[in-house]
C-alpha positions as CSV (number, residue, x, y, z in Angstrom):
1,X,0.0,0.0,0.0
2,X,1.5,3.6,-1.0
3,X,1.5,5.6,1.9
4,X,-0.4,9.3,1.1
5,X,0.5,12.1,3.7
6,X,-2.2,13.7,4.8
7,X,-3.6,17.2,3.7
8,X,-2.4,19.7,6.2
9,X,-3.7,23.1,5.1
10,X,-1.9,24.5,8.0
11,X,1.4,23.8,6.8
12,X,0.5,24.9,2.9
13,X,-0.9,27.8,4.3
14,X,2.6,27.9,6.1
15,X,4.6,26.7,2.7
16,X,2.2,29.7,0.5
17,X,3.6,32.6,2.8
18,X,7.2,31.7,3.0
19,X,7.5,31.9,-1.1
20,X,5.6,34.9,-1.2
21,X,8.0,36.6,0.9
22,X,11.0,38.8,-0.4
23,X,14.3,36.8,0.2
24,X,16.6,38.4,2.1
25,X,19.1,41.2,-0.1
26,X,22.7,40.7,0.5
27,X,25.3,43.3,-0.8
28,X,27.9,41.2,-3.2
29,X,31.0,42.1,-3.9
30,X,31.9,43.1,-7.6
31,X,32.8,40.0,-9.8
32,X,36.1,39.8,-11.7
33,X,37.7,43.1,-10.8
34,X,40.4,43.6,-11.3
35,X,42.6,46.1,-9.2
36,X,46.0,47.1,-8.1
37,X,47.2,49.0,-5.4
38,X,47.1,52.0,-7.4
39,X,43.6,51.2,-9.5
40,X,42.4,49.6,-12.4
41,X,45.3,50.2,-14.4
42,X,49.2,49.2,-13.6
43,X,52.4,47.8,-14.6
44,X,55.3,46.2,-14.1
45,X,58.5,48.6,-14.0
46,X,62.5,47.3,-13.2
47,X,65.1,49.6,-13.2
48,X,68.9,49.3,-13.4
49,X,71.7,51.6,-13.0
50,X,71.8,52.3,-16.7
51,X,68.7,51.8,-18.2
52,X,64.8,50.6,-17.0
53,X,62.0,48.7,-18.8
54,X,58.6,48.8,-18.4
55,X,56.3,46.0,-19.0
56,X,52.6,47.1,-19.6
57,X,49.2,45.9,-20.8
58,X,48.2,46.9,-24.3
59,X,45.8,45.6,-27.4
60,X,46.5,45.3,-30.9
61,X,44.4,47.2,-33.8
62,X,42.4,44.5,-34.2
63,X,41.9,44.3,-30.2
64,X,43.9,41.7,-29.3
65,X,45.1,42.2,-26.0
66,X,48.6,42.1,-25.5
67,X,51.4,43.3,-24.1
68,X,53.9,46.4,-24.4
69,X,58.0,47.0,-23.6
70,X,59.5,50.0,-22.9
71,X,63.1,50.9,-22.2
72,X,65.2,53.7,-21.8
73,X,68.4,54.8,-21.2
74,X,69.5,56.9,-17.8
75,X,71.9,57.8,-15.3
76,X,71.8,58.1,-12.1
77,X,68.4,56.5,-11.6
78,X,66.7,59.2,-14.1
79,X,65.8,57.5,-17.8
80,X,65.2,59.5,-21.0
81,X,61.5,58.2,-21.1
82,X,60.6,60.7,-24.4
83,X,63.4,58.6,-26.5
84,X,62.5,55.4,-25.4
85,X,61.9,52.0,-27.3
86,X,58.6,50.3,-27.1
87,X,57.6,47.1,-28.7
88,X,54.3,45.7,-28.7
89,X,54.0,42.2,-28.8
90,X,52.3,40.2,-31.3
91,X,49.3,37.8,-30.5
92,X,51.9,34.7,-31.6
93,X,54.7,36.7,-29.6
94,X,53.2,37.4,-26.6
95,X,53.6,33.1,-25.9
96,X,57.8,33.1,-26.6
97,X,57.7,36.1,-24.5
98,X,55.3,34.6,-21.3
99,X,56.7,31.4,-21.8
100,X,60.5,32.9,-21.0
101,X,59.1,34.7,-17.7
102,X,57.0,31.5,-17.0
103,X,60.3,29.8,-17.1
104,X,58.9,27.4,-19.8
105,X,62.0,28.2,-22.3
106,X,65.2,29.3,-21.4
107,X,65.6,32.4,-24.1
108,X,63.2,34.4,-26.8
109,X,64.6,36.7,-29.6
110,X,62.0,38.7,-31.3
111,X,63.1,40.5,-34.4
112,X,61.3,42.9,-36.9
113,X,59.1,45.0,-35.4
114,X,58.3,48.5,-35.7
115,X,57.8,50.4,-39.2
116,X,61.3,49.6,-40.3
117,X,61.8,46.3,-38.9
118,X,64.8,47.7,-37.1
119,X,63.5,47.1,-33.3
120,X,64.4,43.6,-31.8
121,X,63.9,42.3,-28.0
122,X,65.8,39.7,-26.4
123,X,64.3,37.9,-22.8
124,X,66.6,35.3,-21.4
125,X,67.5,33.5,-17.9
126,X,70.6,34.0,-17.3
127,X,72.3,30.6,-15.0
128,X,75.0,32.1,-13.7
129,X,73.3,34.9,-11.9
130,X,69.8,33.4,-11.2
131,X,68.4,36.7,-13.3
132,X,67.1,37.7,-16.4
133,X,68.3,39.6,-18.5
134,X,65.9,41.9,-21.9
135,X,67.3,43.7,-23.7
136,X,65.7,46.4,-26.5
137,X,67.3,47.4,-29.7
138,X,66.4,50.0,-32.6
139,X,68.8,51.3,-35.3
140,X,70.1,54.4,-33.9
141,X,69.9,54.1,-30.6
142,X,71.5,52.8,-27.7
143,X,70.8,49.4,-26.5
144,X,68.2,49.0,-23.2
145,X,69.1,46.3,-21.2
146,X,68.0,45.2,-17.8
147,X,68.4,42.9,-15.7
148,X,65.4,41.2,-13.8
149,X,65.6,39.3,-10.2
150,X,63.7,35.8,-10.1
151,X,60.3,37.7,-8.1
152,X,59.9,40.5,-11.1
153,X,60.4,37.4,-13.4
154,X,57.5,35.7,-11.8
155,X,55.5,38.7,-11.9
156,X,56.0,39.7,-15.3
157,X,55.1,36.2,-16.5
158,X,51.8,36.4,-14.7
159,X,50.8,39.6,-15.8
160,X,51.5,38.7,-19.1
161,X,49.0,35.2,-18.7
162,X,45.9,37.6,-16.9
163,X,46.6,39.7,-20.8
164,X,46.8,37.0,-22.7
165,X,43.6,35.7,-21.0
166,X,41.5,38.2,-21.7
167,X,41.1,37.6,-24.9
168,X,39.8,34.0,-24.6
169,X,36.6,33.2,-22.0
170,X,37.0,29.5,-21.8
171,X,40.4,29.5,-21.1
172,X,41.8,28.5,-17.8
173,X,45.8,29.4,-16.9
174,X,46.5,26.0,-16.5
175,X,45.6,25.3,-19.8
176,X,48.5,27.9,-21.5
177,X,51.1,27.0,-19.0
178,X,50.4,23.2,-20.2
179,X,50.7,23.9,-24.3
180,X,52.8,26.0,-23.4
181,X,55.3,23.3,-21.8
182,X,54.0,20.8,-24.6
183,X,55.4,22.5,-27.2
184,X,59.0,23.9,-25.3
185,X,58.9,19.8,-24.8
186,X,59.0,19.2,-28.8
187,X,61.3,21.5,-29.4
188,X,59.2,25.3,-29.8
């Protein structure tokens, strides 16, 4: 025999007035913002005796996010910022580049870029001192080069993955950084 609760019209009375009411409002934090300690906008800035980079997000004309190198020369901890070099990084690029700073591959050299092909950047871990090392070129000036400790390293890396990232939804981190280490592994 099925058993068949009984009719209580106390408790649907009950059941009617608890969905009628309003559900409680909670405030919510924003989703996916991203911030800084100094806002919405920041980048990633080592500095030498000689010379300083700057490493900050950017987008292509066809919006492609990506990212953008700066360097200029200095003494004395001040840098000629108005004759500097800047390289934006393509959307193939931008992978040699993260993948060097993800400490994926050992060295990238990017060659032929701006509207003379005459700017090339080099990114490369350097054994010996546990560093790396870009450096910035363009015909007629003098050659940027910096030297970056292992915690910038990881930093810039990163900051490059969050670009790169915005430009795909589905795409989780882990994801990259593992075709990213398939293809260093067969021979990229």
């Amino acid at each position: 025999m099925d058993y068949v609760p009984a009719y209580n019209d106390d408790y649907a009375n009950y059941c009617e007035q608890q969905d009628s009411q309003p559900l409680p409002q909670f405030a919510q934090a924003p989703i996916n913002q991203k911030t800084a300690p100094r806002g919405d906008y920041y980048s990633i800035k080592v500095f030498s005796k000689r010379s300083a980079i700057e490493v900050k997000k950017d987008q292509t004309k066809k919006h492609f996010n990506t990212i953008r190198i700066e360097g200029a020369i200095g003494q004395n901890r001040q840098y000629d910022w108005r004759n500097k070099i800047t390289i934006q990084l393509t959307k193939n690029d931008i992978l040699s580049f993260m993948a060097v700073f993800l400490m994926i591959k050992p060295n990238v050299e990017l060659k032929n870029y701006g509207e003379n092909n005459d700017k090339m950047l080099t990114a490369k871990y350097q054994d010996k001192t546990n560093n790396f090392f870009i450096s910035l070129t363009q015909s007629g000036k003098k050659m940027v080069g910096v030297p970056i400790g292992m915690v910038d390293a990881i930093q810039i890396g990163q900051y490059c993955l969050e670009q790169y990232l915005n430009n795909f939804d589905n795409i989780q981190s882990d994801t990259v950084v593992n075709h990213l280490q398939r293809a260093a592994n067969i021979g990229w």
